[in-house]
BALOLUM-651745 format. One record per residue: residue in one letter; y, z, x of N, C-alpha, C in turn. Coordinates in steps of 0.001 Angstrom, whole numbers, plus 500000, padded with zeros to 6 digits. Example, Ala and Ser with C-alpha at 12.3 -4.5 7.8 and 13.67 -1.06 7.14 Angstrom:
2
A494310507800513190495500507800512300496700507800513200/S497750507080512850498940507140513670500030507870512900/
This chain:
372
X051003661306369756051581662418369010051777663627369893/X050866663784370801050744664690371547052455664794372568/X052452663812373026053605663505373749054683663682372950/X054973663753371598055871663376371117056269665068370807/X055271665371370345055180667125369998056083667673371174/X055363667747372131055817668164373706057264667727373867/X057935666768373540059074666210373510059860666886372679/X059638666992371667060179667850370368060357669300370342/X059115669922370897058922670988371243060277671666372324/X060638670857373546061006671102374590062839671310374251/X062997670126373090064453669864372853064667671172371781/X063400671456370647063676673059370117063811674057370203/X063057674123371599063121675207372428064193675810373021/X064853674167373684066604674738374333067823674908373075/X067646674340371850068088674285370845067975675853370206/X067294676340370312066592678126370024067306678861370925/X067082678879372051067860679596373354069276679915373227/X069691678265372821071530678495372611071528679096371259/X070894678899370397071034679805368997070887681702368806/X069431681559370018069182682995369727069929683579370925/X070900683217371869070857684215372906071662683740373638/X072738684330374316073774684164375111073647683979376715/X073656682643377162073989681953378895075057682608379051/X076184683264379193077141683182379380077295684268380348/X078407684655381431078397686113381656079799686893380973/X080243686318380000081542687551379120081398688348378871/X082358689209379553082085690823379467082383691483377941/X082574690083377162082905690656375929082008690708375014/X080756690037375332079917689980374473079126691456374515/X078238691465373396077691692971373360076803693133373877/X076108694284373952074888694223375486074378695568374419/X073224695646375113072352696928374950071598697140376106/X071023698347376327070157698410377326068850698650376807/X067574697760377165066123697428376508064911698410376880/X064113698476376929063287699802377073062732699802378820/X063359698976379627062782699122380927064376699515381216/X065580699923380611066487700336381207067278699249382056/X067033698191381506067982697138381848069312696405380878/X070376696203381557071358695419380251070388694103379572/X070872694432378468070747692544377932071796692571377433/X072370691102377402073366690395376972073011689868375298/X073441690250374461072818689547373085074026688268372642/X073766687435372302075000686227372668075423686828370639/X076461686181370826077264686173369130076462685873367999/X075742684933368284074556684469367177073667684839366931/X073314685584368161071794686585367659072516687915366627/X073265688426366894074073689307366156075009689159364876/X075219687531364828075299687248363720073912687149362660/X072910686583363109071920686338362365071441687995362006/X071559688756362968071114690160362866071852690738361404/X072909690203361592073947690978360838073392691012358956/X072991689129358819072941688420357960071733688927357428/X070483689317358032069365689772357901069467691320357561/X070750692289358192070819693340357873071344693676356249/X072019692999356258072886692821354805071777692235353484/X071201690686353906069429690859352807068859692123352418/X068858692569353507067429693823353414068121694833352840/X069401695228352748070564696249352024070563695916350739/X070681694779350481071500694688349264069579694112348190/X068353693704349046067420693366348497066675694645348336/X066365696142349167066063697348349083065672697776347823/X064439698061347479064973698621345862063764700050346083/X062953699514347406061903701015347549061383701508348938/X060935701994349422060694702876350585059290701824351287/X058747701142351017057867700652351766058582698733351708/X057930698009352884058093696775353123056943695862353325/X057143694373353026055703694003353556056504692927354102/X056291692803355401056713691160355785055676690143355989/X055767689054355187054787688019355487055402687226356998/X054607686808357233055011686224359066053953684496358666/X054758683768358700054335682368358895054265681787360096/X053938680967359846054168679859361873055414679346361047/X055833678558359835056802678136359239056449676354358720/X057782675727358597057312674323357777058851674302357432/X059012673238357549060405672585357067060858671552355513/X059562671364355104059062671029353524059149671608352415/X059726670833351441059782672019350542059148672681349537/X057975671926349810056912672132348765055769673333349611/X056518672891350637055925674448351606056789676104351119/X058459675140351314059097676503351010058896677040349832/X058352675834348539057669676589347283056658677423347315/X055710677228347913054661678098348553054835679519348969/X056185679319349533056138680709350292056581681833348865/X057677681017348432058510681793347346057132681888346235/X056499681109345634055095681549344759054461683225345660/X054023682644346861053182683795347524054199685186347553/X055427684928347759056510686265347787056209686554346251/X056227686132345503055821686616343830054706686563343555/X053765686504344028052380687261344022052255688473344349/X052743688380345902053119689833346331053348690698346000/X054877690572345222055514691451344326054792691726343199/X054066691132342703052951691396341432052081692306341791/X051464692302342920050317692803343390051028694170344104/X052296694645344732052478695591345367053967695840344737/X054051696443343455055445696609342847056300697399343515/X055402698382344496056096699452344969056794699206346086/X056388697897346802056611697286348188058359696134347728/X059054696604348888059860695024348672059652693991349645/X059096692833349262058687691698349992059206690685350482/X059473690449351974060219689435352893059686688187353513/X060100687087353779059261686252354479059820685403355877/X059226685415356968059719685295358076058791684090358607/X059835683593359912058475682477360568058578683093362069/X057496682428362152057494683210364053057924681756364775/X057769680391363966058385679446365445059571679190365160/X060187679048366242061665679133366259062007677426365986/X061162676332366194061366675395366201061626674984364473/X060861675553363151060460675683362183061751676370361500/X062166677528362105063279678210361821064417677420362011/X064712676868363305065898675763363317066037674373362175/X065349673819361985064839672807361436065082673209359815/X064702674063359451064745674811358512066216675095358166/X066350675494358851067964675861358683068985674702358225/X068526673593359241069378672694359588068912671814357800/X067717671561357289067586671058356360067181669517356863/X065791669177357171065163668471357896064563667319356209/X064327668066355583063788667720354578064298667724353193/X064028667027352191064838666806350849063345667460349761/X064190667917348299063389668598347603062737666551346346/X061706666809345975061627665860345180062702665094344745/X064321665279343785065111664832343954065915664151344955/X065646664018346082066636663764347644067376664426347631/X067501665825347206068254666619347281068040667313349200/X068504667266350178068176668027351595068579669775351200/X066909670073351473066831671067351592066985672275352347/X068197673516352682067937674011353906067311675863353339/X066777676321354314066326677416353925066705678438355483/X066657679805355105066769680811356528065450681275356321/X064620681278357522063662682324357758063942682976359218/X064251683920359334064344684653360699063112684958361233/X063261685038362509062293685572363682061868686741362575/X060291687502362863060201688762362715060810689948363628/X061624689760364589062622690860365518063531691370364202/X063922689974363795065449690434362733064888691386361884/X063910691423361040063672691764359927063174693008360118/X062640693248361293062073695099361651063139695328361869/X064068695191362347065044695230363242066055696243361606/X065771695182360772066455695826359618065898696515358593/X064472696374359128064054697417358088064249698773358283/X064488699201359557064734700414360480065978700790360429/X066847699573359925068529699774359682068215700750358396/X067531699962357589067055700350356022066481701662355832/X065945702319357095065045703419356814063723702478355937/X063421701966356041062094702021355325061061703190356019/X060354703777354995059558704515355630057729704052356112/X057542702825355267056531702249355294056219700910355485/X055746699990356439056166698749356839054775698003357210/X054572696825356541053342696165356469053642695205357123/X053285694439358310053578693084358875052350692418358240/X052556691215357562051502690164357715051029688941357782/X049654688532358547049968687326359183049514686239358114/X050271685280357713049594684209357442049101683415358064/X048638683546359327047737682446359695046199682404359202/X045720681642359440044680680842359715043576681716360147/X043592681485362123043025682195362672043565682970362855/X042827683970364125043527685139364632043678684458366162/X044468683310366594044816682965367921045810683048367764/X046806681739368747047797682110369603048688682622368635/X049220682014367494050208682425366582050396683394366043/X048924684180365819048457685470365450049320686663367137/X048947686281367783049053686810368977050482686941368994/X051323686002368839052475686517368850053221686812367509/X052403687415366603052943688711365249052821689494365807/X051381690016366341050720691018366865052180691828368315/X052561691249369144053654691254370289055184691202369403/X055445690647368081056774691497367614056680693166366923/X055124693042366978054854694695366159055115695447367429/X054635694842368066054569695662369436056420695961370202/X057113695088369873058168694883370622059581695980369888/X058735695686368556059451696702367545059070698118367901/X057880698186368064057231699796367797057653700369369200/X057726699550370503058122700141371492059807700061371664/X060746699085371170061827699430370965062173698916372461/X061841697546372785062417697017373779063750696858373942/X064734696621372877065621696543372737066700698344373505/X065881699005372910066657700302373072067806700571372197/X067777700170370726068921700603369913068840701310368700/X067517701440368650066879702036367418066528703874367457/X066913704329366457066774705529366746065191706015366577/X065182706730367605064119707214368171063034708351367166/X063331708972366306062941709530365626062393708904364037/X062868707977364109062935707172363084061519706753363295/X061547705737364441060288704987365382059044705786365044/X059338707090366155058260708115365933057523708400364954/X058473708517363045057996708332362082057187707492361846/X057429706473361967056214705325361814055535705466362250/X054578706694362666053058706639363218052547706738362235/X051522705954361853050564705949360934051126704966359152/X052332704543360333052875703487358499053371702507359028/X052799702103359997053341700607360335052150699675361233/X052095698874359509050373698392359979051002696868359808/X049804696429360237049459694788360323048248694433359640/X048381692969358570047625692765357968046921691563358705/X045554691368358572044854689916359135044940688960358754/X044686687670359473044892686252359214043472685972358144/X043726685194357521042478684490356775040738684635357096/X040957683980357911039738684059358969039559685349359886/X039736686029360209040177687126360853038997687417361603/X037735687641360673036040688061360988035299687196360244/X033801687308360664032840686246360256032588686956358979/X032946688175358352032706688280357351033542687727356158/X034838687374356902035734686573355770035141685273356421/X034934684502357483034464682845357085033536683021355732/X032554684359355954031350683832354957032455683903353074/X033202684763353526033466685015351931035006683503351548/X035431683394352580036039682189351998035008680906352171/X033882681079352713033212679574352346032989680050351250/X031703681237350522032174681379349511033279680936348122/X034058681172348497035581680714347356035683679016347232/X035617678470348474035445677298348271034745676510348151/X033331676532347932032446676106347585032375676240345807/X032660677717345586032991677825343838034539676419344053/X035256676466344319036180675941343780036102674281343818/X035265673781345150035303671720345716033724671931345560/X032889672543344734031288672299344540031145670878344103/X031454670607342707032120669284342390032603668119343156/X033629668361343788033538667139344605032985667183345686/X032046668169346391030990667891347376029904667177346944/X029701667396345358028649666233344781028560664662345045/X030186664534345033030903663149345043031187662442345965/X030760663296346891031220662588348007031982664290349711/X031755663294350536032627664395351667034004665326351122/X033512666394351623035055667306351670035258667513352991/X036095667115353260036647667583355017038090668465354752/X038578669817355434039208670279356073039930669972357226/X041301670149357253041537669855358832042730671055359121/X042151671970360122042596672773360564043884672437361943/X044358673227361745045067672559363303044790673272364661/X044084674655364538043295674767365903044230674634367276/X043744675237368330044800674936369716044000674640370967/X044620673834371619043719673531372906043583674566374206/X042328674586374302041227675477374984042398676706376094/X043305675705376403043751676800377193044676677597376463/X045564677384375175046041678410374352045270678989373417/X044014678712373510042734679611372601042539680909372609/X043606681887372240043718682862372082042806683627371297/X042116684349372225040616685213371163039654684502370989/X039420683101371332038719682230371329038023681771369957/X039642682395369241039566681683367450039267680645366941/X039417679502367652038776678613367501037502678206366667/X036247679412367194035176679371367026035133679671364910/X036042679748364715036444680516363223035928678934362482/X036910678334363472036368676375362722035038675873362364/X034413676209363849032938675953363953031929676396362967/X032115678137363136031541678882362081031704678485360046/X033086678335359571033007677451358107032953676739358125/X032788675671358875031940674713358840030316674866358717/X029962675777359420028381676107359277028117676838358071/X028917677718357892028243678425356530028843677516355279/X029564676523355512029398675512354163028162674661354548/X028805674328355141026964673470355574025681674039354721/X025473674927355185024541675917354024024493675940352462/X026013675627351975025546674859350877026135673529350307/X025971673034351409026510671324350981026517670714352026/X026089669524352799026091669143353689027223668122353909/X027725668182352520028996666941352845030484667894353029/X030249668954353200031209669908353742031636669603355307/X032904669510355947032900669498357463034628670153357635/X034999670578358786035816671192358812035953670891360700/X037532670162360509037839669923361675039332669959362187/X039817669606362974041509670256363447041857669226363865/X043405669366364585043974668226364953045034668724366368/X044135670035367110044206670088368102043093670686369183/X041653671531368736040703671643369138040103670715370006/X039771671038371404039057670340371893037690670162371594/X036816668825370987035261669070370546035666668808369032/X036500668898368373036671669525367140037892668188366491/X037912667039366631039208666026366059038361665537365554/X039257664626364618039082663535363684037263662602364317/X037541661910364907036122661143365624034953662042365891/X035149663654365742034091664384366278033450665132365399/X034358664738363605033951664880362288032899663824362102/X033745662547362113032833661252362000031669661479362777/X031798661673363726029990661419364729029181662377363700/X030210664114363286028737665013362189028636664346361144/X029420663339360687028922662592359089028316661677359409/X028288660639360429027195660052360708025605660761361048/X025934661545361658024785662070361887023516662681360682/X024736663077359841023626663049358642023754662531357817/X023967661071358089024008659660357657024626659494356242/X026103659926356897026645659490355709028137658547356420/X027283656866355965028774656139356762029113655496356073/X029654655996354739030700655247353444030778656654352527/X031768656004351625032010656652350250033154657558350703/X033499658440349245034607659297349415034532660088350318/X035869660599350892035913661637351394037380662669350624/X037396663522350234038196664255349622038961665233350946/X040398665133351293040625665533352453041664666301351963/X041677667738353192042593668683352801042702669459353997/X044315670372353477044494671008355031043866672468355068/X043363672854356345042994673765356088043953674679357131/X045341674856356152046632675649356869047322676161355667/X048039677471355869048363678509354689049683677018353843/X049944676626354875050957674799353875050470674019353740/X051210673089353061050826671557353576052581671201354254/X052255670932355648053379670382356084053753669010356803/X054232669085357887053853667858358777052881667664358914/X051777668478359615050548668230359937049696667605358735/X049869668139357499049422667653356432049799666750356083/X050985666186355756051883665398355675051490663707356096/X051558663910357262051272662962358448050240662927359181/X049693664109359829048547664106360233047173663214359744/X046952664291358371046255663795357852046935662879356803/X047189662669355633047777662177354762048591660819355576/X048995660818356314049748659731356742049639658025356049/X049937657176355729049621655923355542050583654675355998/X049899653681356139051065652729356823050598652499358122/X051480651527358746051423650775359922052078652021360896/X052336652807360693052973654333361556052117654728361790/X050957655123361160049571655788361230048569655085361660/X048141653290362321047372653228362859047511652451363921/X046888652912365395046618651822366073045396651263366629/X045124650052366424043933649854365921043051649654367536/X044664649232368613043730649164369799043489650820370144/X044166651772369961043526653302370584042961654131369129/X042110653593368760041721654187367057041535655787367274/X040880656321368335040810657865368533042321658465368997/X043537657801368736045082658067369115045032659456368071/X046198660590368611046622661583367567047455660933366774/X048052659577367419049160658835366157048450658652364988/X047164658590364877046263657967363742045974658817362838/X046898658584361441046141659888360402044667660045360100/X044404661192359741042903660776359199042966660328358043/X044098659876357213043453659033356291043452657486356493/X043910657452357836044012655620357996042436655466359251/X042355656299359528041492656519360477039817656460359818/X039777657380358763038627657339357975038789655692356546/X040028655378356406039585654285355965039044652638356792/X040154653058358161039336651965358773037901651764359256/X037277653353359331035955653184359564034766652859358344/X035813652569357227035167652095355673034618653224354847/X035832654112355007035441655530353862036356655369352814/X036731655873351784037389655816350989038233656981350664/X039285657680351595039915659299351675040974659257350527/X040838660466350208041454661208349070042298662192349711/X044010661967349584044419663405350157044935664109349298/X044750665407349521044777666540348647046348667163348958/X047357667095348929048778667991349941048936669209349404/X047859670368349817048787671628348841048102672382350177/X048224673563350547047673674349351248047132675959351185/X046375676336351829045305677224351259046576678416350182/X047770678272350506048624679397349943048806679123348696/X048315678329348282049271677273346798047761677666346085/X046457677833346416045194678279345940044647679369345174/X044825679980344479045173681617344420044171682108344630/X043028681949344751041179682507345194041914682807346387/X042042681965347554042582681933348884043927683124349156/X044074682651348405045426683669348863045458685223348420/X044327685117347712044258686556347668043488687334348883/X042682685975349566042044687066350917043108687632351753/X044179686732351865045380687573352329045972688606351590/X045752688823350225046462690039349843045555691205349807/X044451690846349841043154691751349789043314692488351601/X043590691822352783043782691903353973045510693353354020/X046146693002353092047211693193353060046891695195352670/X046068695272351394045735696184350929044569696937352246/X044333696208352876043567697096354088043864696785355134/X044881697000355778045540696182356800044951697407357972/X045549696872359132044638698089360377046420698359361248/X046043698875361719047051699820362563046733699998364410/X047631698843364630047581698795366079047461700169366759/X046910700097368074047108701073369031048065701150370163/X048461702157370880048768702145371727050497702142371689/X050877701618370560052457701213369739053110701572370883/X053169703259371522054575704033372042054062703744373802/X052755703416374176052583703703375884053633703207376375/X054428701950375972055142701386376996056217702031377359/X056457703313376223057628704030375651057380705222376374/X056705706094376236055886707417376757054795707402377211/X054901706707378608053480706631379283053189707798379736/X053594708978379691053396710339380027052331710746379094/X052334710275377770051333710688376595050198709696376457/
């Protein structure tokens, strides 16, 4: 799987490039100059999509503050239900705010677009989520005077890391097209909200939530989580440790609680099994679920997977191997759950609760006025 990702990854990537941004050298295309005082070339399509995103946010406007939710994204549509539920929560919870939803991978965004996936009917589904560039980009067209970025992730690593670098890219105005006074305004109203996990004081309060909510079926048998986590060298903040930790404070009250990923090094499918053996539990249910704001591919397939696609029996520790073919060949009996922490509403309110106390980067203008 790993290989295959990397493969996929590489062809979305150049697939993104020609979408977001112009190879070309035509002197006809439009240019700006970016905050180090250099041309950029913006190709036709980034400026179309700009355009398309400017015109949403015009004609969707109805008040002076914004909140953008920021996803990693999902090409499913029971994901894209998710998002549209959580955009109407939002709006419930912040009437005064008008609420947008964006993805940060571009691979998710293409895919998306293109309509990768069909709704229950076989109907193929396509949806737009823009980069978060577009959407500051137009909220500033908009005048908004008040602007909430926030993250749905998980942890606070790599994905987090790059919300955190479009706040930044906005607030310093790399681009160089935004008026400057405008920018300036936004001191003190252009915050960022935290990921789920963010601090050990939210692991303790979402083990909390979920323990009220799968107490029950921890009676019955294993609950496992599966996070998707990143390997050691994109371990940004060394979030990771977010896994380790709810796992421990469920542990505390249930021992058939475990919580594991499906890219952590230390932390996969076989390194769940060795902690359920260990406290000797080698049969019975296991009730399995994602522990990601969707359920998407990873959910999907990852875990959920079934069929002769999902196992091989000579490399059984393979990423090809779902954990639910994986935990039945070792003679468990898995239950998959497909909804994700966003579809939960206990859960999803730690993000709106995050939202209502969001924090306010530093430093926004140095790159801008390093004199100050």
């Amino acid at each position: 799987m790993k290989i295959k990702t990397i493969l996929v990854s590489m062809m979305a990537a150049v697939a993104g490039m020609a979408t977001l941004a112009s190879c070309g050298d035509d002197d006809d295309e439009p240019k700006v100059v970016n905050g180090n005082g250099e041309e950029v070339v913006l190709g036709s399509n980034y400026m179309k999509y700009q355009a398309a995103v400017d015109a949403d946010v015009k004609k969707a406007k109805k008040h002076d503050k914004a909140i953008l939710l920021v996803a990693f994204g999902s090409t499913w549509n029971n994901a894209f239900l998710a998002f549209d539920a959580t955009k109407k929560a939002y709006e419930t919870e912040f009437p005064d705010c008008d609420v947008y939803v964006s993805y940060s991978s571009a691979i998710c965004i293409n895919r998306a677009a293109a309509g990768e996936n069909a709704d229950e009917q076989g109907n193929i589904v396509k949806r737009n989520y823009y980069a978060p560039n577009f959407w500051l980009h137009a909220f500033a067209t908009a005048k908004y005077k008040d602007i909430t970025v926030q993250s749905l992730q998980v942890i606070p690593g790599e994905e987090y890391s790059r919300v955190i670098n479009y706040i930044k890219d906005f607030a310093n105005n790399y681009l160089g097209d935004l008026d400057d006074e405008y920018l300036k305004g936004l001191d003190g109203h252009l915050w960022l909200g935290t990921p789920l996990l963010n601090n050990t004081d939210d692991v303790a309060h979402v083990a909390d939530l979920i323990h009220q909510l799968y107490s029950q079926k921890a009676q019955e048998g294993v609950v496992a989580f599966m996070g998707h986590g990143n390997p050691d060298t994109y371990d940004t903040y060394k979030a990771n440790i977010r896994y380790t930790q709810l796992e421990e404070a469920l542990q505390l009250k249930s021992t058939n609680y475990f919580v594991g990923t499906v890219d952590m090094d230390g932390n996969y499918k076989q390194d769940v099994l060795q902690r359920m053996q260990q406290k000797g539990i080698t049969g019975g249910k296991i009730n399995l679920y994602p522990l990601m704001s969707i359920c998407g591919d990873h959910g999907h397939n990852d875990m959920a997977g079934e069929g002769e696609d999902y196992w091989d029996a000579e490399e059984e520790e393979s990423e090809d191997n779902s954990w639910f073919e994986y935990f039945s060949h070792k003679g468990y009996q898995p239950v998959s759950n497909l909804f994700g922490l966003l579809e939960v509403e206990a859960l999803r309110n730690v993000w709106i609760e995050h939202t209502k106390n969001p924090v306010e980067l530093e430093d926004y203008y140095h790159s801008m006025y390093p004199e100050e």
